[in-house]
Structures are given as C-alpha cells and as structure tokens.
N, C-alpha and C positions, 0 to 999 in steps of 0.2 A: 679654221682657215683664217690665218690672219697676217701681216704683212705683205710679203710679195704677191701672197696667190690674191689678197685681196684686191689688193691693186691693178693684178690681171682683170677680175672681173669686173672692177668700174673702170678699166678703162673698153672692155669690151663694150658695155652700157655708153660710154660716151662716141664709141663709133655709131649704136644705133642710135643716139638722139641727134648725131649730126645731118644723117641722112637726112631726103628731100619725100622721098617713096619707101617703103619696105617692101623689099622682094623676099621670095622664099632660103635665096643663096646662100642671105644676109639672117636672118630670122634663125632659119634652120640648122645655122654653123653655129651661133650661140647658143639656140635651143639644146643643141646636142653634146655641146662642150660637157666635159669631166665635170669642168671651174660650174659652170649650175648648177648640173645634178647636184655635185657635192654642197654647194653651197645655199641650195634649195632643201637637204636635206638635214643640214644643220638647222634652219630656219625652223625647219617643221616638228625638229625633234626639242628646237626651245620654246615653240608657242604651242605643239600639240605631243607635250609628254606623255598623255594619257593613250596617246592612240598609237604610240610608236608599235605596238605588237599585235594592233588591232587589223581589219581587214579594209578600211577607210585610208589605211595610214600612205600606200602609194598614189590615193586621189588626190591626198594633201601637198605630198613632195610635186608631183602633177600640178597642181596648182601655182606651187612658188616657183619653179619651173618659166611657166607662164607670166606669173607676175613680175621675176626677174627681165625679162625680155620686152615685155609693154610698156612697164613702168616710164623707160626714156620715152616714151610714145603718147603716153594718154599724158605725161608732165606738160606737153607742150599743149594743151587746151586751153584757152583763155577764161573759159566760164565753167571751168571745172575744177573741181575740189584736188590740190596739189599731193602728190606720194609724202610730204615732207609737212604738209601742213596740218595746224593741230584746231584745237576749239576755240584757244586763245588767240592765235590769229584771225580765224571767222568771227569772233566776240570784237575784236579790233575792227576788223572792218565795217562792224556794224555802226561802232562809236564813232569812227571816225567819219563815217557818212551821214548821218543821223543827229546832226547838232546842227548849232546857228550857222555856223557859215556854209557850209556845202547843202542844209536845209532838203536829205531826199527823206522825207518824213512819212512818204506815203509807199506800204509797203504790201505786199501780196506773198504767202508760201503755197506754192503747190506742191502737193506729193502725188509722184509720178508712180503708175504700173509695174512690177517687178516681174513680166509676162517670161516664159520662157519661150522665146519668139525667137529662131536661128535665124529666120530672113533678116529680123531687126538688127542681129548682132551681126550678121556679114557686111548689111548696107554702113553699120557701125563703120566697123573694118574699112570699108572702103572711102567713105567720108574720111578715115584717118590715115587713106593712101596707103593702106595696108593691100600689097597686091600680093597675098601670098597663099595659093589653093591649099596647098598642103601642109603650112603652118595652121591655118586657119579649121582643117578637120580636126585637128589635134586638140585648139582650141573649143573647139563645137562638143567634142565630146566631153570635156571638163565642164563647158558652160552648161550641158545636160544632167551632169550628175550632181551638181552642187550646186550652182544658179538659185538663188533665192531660197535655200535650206535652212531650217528653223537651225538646225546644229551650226556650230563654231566655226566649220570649213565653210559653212554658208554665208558669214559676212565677210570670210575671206575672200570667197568669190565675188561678191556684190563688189567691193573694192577696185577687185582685177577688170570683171567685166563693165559696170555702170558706165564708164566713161565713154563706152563704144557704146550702151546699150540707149543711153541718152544723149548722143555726142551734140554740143555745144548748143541744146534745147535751150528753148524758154528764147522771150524777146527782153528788148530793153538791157537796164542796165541790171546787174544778176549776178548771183552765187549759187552753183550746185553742188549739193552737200547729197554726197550718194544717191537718191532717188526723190530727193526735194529740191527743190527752185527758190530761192527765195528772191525777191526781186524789189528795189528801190528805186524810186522816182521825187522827182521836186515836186510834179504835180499828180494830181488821181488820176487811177486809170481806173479800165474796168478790172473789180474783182479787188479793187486795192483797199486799205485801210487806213484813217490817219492816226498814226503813232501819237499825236499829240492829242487824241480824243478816244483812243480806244485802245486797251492791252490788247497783247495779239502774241501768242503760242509759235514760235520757231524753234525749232528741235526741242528740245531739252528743259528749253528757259521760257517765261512770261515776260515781254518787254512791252515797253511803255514812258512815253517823255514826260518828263517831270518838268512842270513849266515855270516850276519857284525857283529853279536852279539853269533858266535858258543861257548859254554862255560857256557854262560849268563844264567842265570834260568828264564830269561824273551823273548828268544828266539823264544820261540814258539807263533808265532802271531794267535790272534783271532779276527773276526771282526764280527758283526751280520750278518745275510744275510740278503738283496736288499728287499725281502719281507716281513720283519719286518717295517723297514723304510718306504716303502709302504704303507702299513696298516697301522700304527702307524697319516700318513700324508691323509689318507683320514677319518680317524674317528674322527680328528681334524677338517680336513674341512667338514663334516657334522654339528656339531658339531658350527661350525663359522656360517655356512648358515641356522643354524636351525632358528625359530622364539620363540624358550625359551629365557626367559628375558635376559641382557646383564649380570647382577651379574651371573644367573647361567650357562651361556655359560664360561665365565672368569674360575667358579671355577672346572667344569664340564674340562675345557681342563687341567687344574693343575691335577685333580686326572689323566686324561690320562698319562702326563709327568711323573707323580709317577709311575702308571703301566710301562711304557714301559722303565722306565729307574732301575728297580727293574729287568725288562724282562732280559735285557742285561746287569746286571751287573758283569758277566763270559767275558765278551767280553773287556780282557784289554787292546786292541789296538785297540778300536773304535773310537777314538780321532776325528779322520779326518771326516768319519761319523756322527760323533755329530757336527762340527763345520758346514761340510753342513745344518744341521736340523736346526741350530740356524741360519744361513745365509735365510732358507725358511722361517722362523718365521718373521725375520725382514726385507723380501722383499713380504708378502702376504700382498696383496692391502686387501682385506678384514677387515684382522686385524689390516692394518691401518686406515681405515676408524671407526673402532668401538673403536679404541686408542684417538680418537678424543672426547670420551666421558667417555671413561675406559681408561686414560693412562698405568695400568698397565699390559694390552695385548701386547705393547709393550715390555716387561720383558719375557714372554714367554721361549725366546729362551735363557736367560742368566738362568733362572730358570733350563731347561733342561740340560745346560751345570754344572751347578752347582750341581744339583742332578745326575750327570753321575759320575763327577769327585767324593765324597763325597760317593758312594754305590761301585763305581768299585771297585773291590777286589784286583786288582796288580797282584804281584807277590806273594798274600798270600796261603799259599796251605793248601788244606783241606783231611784228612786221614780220613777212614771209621774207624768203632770204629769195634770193636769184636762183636760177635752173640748176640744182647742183650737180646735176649730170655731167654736165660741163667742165668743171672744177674737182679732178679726182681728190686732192689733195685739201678739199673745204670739211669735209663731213670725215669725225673721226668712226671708228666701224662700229662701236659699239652703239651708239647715236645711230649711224646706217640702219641697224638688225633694227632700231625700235622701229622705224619706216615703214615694215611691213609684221609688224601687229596685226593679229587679226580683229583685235578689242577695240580698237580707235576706226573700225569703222564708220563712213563718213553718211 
C-alpha cells in the first residue's frame, strides 16, 4: 500500500488526532475501513513473518488494527513515551536535563504493574475521552488475549495499550517509558537518587555524572547493564559449542556482534565494557581451538570493538519532531511502517 492509499490512511489518522472526544461513529468508521485492515495486515506480515499461517496470526492483524486507530490518541499524552520516538531521543533527554545548567540531578525510576486489569484500562480510555462502548469491547478482547504476553505480540500490545493502562501516571517532572517512570528533579524527593553521588539503572543503561567533566555535554555517563553483556556472552558460547558447521557458527556469532552492538549503541561510555568483551573473545579456549581452522574467530573481538566504536552515537543528540499526525506529508512510509515495530517496545 503505498502512495495514494497511503496517504488515505494518514490522513484518516489525522482526522482522529484532531478530535477533542472519540466517539464510537468516529472510531469505528476507521476501525472498519479496508485502508486498516489492509494496512494492519501488511504491518503484521512484515514484523510477524513467522506467524502469517499460524493460529495467533488474526490476533496480531487485531492488534495493528487497534494500534492504527489509537496511535493519534495516546501521541497526544504529555508524559508519555511518543509512537515516533526512539531511545536516542529519551538518551537526549536525559542529557539535556541532567547537566550544569537545568541541574535536575536527583532522579527516581519506577516500574509500574503490567496487571491485566479491564476496569483500569476502560478508566484508561476515559481519562483519554475515549467515549466509545463498542470500540472499546473490541479493544478489551485484544487487551485479554495478549496484554502483557511473554511472546512478540505481547510488546506489541504493551505499546498499544500502556498509555491508557498508565495514563499520564507518575508526579513531578517525568518520562514514561512503557511501564517505567522515570522522573527528574533540581531537588530530592522521596524515593530519589542523586546522579552526582550514586549510579542508578534506567532501562537498559547505568548512568551516573562525572563531576571532572561538570559543564561538558558529554558528562552524563552511560554504560550497558551487566546483564546485557551476560546474555550477549552465553549466546555466543552456545553458539561456539553448537555442532552447526564451522562457516555457519563464524557467521552466526558476526550477526550476534551486529545485534548487540546496534543494542547498546546509547551507551557512550561503554568503552571499558567493550574492551572487557574483546579481552573474553581473545582468551576463549574454544574459539581458539576452532581459529586453528577458521583463523578469523580470532578477529571476533576487534570486530566488536570496531562495530561499537563506528554505531555509538557520542555526544550526538536526538530531538523528538512535532505531532506528526498532523503533517501527512512529514514522515516518508517507510520511516512510518518502522513506528509501529513490535521490537522498539518502550
């Protein structure tokens, strides 16, 4: 679906983000449109190839469904994590808050309940002037069958639903990142930490201010957390032990390196980190034994360090764009379709 029809469907999306209320009229004329379905089923068959013949696979189409239609709806939350925005933008905001002059150093993450709780998600709904019975069953049944599902359609749902299921939680000044809070202050609160005295665990990363460099735009340290590195070092060593050929074990651990160094590349002071991993690479008796036949398993480790340095972003900062709801004609489609990833769960 691309050209015209696309452009039918955002600009349908841009009639619901103009709205004040959603009613059923309004909801359910989109909901039902061809232009969804079809283009909810597109969606489903690029992010979930594997289930296209499966018995899941109309929960998923169900799903994007849904998410097409909300999407203009949960965008306009103020303390919630944007359809468009990525980790480099919440990595931005961290830095840009978290230095000498704006000084909110004192910071708290909560991770909130992933309950499957329908009264919570109606009261959701209504909080976001969603006045719509019969959208909203339709919704409740999807929110049942996939709401907080260890499987793949399950962060897709988390995406869809969290923004009603936490609607505009948490006090003070704040970022909601899927079912965490994270929240910044100039001065302590209860429950807070100060950044300038102690690391502290938000999502993915270890932060912490570095006070030899106060001033600096690159002051604000991030490093991955312990259990990325972990995991990254046992799916390798499966991986090395397996008994798949020696070519596909070689290329099978490069795509890993790709992944996990694409994973962490928010993380601009992993330096130290990554020189450990390259240090593991070039002292695993394994990999040196199958270098004896594949010299380039020994390359491994300069591979990862090389694709660290080359992805990590620095001191680059990333700014959220405006509501692009609004603007059919801002966001090209291909760019669009990555919007609603089920893997960029927030």
């Amino acid at each position: 679906m691309k050209g015209f029809n696309y452009i039918n469907l955002r600009k349908k999306q841009a009639f619901i983000a103009r709205l004040q209320v959603y009613r059923d009229k309004d909801l359910m004329s989109f909901f039902e449109h061809d232009l969804t379905e079809n283009y909810a089923r597109i969606l489903a068959e690029k992010y979930f190839p594997i289930s296209v013949d499966g018995a899941v696979f109309e929960d998923i189409i169900l799903l994007y469904k849904l998410f097409l239609v909300l999407s203009p709806i949960s965008q306009k939350q103020k303390y919630g994590y944007k359809v468009d925005m990525t980790e480099g933008v919440f990595q931005s905001w961290l830095r840009k808050n978290v230095n000498k002059r704006t000084a909110r150093f004192h910071v708290s993450v909560t991770d909130l309940e992933r309950d499957i709780d329908t009264e919570k998600l109606e009261d959701g709904f209504q909080k976001a002037r969603i006045n719509a019975p019969e959208f909203f069953k339709i919704a409740e049944e999807a929110f049942l069958i996939s709401y907080s599902n260890e499987a793949l359609r399950g962060s897709l749902a988390n995406r869809i639903f969290d923004p009603f299921m936490f609607f505009e939680e948490g006090e003070g000044y704040r970022q909601r990142r899927g079912n965490q809070i994270v929240r910044l202050e100039k001065n302590s609160f209860k429950g807070s930490a100060d950044l300038s005295r102690k690391r502290v665990r938000v999502g993915k990363y270890i932060v912490k201010l570095d006070k030899m460099k106060t001033g600096d735009r690159s002051y604000l340290h991030m490093e991955s957390i312990p259990e990325l590195r972990d995991e990254f070092k046992s799916n390798v060593s499966s991986v090395l032990r397996s008994k798949m050929a020696i070519d596909r074990k070689l290329n099978v651990c490069k795509v890993l390196i790709s992944d996990y160094t694409e994973l962490i590349k928010y993380a601009k002071t992993d330096g130290a980190n990554i020189w450990l991993l390259v240090e593991w690479f070039r002292q695993n008796e394994t990999i040196k034994k199958l270098a004896y036949t594949r010299k380039d398993f020994m390359n491994l480790g300069d591979i990862l360090k090389s694709q660290y340095e080359s992805k990590s972003t620095g001191n680059r900062m990333f700014f959220p764009k405006r509501n692009f709801f609004w603007n059919i004609k801002e966001v090209k489609e291909a760019e669009y379709r990555h919007f609603f990833n089920p893997y960029t769960e927030r």
